[in-house]
ROPASE-790203 format. One record per residue: x, y, z of N, C-alpha, C in turn; residue in one letter. Coordinates in steps of 0.1 Angstrom, whole numbers, plus 2048, in hexadecimal, padded with zeros to 3 digits. Example, Ala and Ser with C-alpha at 12.3 -4.5 7.8 and 13.67 -1.06 7.14 Angstrom:
BEGIN
8847C784E87B7D384E8847DF84EA
8807EA8478897F584788180084FS
***
This chain:
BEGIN
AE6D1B3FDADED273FCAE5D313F2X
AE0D383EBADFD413DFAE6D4E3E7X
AF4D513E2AFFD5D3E3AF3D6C3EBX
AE7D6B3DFAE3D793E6AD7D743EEX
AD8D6A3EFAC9D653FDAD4D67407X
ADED61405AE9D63417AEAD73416X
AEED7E40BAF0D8940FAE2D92418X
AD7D8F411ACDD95416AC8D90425X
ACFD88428ACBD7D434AD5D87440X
AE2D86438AEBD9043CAE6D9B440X
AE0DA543BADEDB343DAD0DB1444X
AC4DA6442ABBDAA44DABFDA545AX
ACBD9E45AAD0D9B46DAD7DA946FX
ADBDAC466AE3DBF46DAD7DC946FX
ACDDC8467AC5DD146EAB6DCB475X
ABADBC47BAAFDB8481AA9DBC48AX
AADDCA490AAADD54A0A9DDDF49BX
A9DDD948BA90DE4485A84DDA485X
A75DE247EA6DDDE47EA6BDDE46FX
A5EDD7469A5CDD745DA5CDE3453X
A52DEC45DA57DFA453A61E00457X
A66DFF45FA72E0B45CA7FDFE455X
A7EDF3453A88DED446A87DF143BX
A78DF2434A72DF5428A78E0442AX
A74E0942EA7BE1A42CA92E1542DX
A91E0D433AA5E10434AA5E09425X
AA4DFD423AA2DF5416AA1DFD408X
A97E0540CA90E0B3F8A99E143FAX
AA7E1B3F4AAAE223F2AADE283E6X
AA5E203DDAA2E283CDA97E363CDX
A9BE403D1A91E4A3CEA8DE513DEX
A89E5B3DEA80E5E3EEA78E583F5X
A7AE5A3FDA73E5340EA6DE5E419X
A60E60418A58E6741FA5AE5E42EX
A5EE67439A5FE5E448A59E6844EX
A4BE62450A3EE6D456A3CE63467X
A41E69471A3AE6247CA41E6B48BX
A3CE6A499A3FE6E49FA48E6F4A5X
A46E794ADA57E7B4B7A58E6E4C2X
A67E674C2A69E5A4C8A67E4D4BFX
A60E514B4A5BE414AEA67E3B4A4X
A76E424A3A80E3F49AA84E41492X
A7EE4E48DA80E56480A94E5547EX
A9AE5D485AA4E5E487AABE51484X
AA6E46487AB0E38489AAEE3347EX
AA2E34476A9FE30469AAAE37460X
AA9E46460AB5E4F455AC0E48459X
AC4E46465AD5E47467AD2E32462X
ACFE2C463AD1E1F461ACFE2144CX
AC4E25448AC4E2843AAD4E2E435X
AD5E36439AE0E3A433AF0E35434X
AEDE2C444AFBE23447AF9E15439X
AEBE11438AE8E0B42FAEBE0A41EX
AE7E1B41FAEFE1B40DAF8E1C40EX
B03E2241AB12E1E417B17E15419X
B10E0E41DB17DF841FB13DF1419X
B07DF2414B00DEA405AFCDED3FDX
AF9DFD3FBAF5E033F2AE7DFB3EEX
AE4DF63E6AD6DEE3DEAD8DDF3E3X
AE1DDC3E9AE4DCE3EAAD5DC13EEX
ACEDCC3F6AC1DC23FCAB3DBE3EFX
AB2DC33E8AACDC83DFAB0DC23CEX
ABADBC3D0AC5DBA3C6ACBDAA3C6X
AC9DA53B9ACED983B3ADDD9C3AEX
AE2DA23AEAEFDAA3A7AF8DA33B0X
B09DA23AAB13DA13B5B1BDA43A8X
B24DAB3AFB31DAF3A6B3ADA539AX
B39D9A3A1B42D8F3A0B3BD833A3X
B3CD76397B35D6B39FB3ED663ABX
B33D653B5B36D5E3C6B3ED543C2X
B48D553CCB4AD433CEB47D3E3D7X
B46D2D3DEB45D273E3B4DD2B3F1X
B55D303EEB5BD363FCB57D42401X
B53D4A3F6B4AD593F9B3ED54400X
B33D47401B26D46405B2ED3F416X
B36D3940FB3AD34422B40D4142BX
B47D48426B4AD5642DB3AD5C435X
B33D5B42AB2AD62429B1FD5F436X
B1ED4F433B14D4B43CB1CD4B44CX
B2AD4C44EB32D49458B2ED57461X
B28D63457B2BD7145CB1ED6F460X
B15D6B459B05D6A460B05D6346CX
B0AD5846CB0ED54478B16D57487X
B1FD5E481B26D6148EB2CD7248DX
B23D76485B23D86484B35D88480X
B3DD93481B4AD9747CB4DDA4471X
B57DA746FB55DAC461B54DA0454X
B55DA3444B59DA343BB67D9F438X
B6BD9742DB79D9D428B78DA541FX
B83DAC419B85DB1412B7ADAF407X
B7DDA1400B77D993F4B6CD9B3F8X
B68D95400B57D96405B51DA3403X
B55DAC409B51DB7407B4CDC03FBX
B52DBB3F6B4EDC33E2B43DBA3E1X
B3EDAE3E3B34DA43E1B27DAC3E6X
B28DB33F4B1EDB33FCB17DBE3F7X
B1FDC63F2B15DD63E8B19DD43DAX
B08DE03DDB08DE03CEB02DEE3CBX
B0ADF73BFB05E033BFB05E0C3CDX
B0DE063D3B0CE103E1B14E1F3DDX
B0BE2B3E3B13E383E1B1AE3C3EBX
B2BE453E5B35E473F2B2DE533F8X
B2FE54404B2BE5C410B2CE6940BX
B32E6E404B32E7E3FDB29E7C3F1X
B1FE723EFB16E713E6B06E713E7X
B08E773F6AFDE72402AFDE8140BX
AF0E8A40AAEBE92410AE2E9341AX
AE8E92425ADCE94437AD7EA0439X
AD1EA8439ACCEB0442AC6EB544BX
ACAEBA457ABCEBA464ABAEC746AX
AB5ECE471AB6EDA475ABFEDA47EX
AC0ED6487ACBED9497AD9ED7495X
ADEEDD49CAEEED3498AEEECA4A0X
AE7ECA4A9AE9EB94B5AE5EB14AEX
AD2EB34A3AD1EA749EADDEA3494X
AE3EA848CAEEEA7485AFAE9F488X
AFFEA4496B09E9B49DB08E8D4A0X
AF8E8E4AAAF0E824A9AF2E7749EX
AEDE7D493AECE75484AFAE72480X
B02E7A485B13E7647DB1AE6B487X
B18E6B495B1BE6249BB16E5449CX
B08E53499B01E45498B06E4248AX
B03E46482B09E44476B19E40475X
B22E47478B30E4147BB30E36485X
B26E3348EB2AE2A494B24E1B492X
B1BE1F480B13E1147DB1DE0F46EX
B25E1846DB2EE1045CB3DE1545FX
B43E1D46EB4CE20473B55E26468X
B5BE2D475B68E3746FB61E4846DX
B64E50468B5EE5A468B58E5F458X
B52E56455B4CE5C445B41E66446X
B38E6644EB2AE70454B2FE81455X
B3BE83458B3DE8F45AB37E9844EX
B3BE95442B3AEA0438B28EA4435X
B25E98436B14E9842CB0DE9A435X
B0CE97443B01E9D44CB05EA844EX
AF7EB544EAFDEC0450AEFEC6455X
AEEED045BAE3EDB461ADDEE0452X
ACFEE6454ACCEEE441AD6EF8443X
ADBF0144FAE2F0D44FAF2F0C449X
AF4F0444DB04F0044BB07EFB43DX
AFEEF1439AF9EEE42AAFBEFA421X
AEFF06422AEDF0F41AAF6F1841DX
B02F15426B0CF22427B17F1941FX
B1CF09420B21F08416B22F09408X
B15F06407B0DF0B3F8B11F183F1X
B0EF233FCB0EF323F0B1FF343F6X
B27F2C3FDB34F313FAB39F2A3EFX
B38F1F3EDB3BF1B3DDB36F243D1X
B2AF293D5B24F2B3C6B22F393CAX
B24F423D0B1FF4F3CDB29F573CBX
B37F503C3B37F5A3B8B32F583A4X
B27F563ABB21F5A39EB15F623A0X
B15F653ADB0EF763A8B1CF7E3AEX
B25F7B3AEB2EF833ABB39F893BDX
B2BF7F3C4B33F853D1B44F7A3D9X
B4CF7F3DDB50F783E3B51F6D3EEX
B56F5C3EDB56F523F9B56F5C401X
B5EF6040AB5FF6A419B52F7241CX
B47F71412B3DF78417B35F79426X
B33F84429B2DF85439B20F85439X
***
């Protein structure tokens, strides 16, 4: 089997807990994603899996690309992982994305701080370690880091009250 038939094989056994449309919304991550639907139906699991998605594959599902041609030992790694789940190595790893953006390239926003916490914890705990902290943020918290960067250019000072 063909390097990126096993990768894609790869990434729909990691997010096989989804349904058809909410893959198509984690998957398309060239451009906006309108997620119009009710309270309870997964809105939440779709963002936090999309976003654990661009930073683990970035375009990878979507994509004939690979960094480097595969080797024969990269497809047996590969199919060994579909098989019996694990991490990556090292090598492997550069194989599996493509065009993926680092975590400080990637903007969340929600209104509450619980949904926020929410979102940074499921998220750290689907590509681990703590990358979620910086980019999920409340609109309030957001727009107060915002005008303390920038508002001295109307002239006022960071320490503003």
């Amino acid at each position: 089997m063909e390097f990126t038939e096993l990768r894609r094989k790869l990434i729909l056994k990691e997010f096989s807990r989804m349904n058809d449309v909410q893959k198509r919304a984690v998957f398309g991550i060239n451009g906006a994603t309108l997620i119009l639907a009710g309270a309870g139906s997964g809105k939440t699991t779709v963002l936090v899996n999309r976003i654990a998605y661009m930073i683990k594959y970035g375009n990878a599902y979507e994509s004939n690309f690979t960094y480097r041609v595969p080797t024969d030992a990269d497809c047996k790694e590969l199919e060994e992982l579909i098989e019996n789940g694990g991490e990556p190595s090292f090598n492997l790893k550069s194989l599996l994305s493509v065009d993926a953006p680092k975590p400080w390239q990637i903007l969340a926003i929600t209104f509450t701080n619980k949904a926020a916490q929410e979102m940074r914890h499921r998220i750290n705990s689907l590509i681990g370690g703590e990358h979620a902290s910086d980019f999920i943020c409340t609109i309030h918290s957001f727009c107060v880091k915002f005008l303390r960067e920038e508002i001295f250019r109307l002239g006022y000072p960071k320490t503003f009250q």
